[in-house]
N, C-alpha and C positions, 0 to 999 in steps of 0.2 A: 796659278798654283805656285806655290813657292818650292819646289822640287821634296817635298815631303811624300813621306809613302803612303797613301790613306788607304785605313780599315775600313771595307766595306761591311755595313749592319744589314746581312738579311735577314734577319728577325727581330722583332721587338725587345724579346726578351735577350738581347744583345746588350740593351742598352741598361745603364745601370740606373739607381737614383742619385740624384746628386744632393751634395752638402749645401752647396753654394753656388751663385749662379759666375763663377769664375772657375770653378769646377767644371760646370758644365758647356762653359767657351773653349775651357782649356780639351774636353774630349771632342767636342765637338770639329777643333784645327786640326785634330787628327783622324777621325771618322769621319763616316758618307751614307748616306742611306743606296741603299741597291733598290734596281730597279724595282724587282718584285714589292718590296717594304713598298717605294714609289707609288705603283700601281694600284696596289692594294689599299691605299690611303682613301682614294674617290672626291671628287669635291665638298666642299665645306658648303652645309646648310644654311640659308640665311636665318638668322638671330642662333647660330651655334655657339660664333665667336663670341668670347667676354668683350663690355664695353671695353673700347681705347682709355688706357690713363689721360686722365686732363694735362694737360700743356701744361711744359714749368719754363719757369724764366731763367738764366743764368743771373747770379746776384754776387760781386765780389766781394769777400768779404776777408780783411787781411788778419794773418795770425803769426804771432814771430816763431821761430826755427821750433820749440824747445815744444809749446802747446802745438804745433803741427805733427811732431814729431810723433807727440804723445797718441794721440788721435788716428793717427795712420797705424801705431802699435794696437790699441784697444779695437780699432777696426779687423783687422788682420788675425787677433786671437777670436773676433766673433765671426772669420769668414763671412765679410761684408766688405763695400768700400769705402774708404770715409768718407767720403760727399756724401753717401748713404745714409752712415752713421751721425754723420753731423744734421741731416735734412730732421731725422728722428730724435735727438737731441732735441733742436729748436720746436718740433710741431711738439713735444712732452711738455717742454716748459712752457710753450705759448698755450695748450693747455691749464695746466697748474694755476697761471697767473690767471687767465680769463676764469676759470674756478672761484680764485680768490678775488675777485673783481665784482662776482655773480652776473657774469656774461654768461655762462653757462652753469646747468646743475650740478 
């Protein structure tokens, strides 16, 4: 622990919804679930879980200061991140094009 004071959640409805999933990193370095919440959980049923997201690769792809910039701002006003926002970016327009290709309907 990094000497932070943590909120213990003994109840669910402790926990709020969140906007974003930075939001919700960001309560969660500061909260803990209590034992009872703990307890009370039980083991997870098999096929309860959602499937795992498929595997991604790491892909470098260079951009100068100015469109970095840009991209890190329009991410940030849609509380997202921009590798995020850029991953959704490219699957819209690799859409689009396979559209206008008739790769797809």
């Amino acid at each position: 622990m990094t000497g932070r004071q943590m909120t213990t959640i003994r109840r669910w409805d402790q926990v709020p919804r969140f906007a974003s999933e930075a939001e919700e990193a960001e309560f969660w370095a500061t909260h803990e679930l209590g034992e009872g919440v703990l307890a009370g959980m039980g083991p997870v049923r098999e096929g309860e879980l959602p499937p795992p997201r498929p595997r991604t690769r790491p892909v470098a792809v260079r951009f100068d200061d100015a469109t970095l910039r840009r991209l890190k701002i329009l991410a940030a006003r849609r509380h997202k991140g921009y590798q995020t926002l850029l991953k959704e970016f490219v699957l819209e327009r690799l859409y689009e094009e396979e559209k206008r290709e008739g790769i797809v309907g």
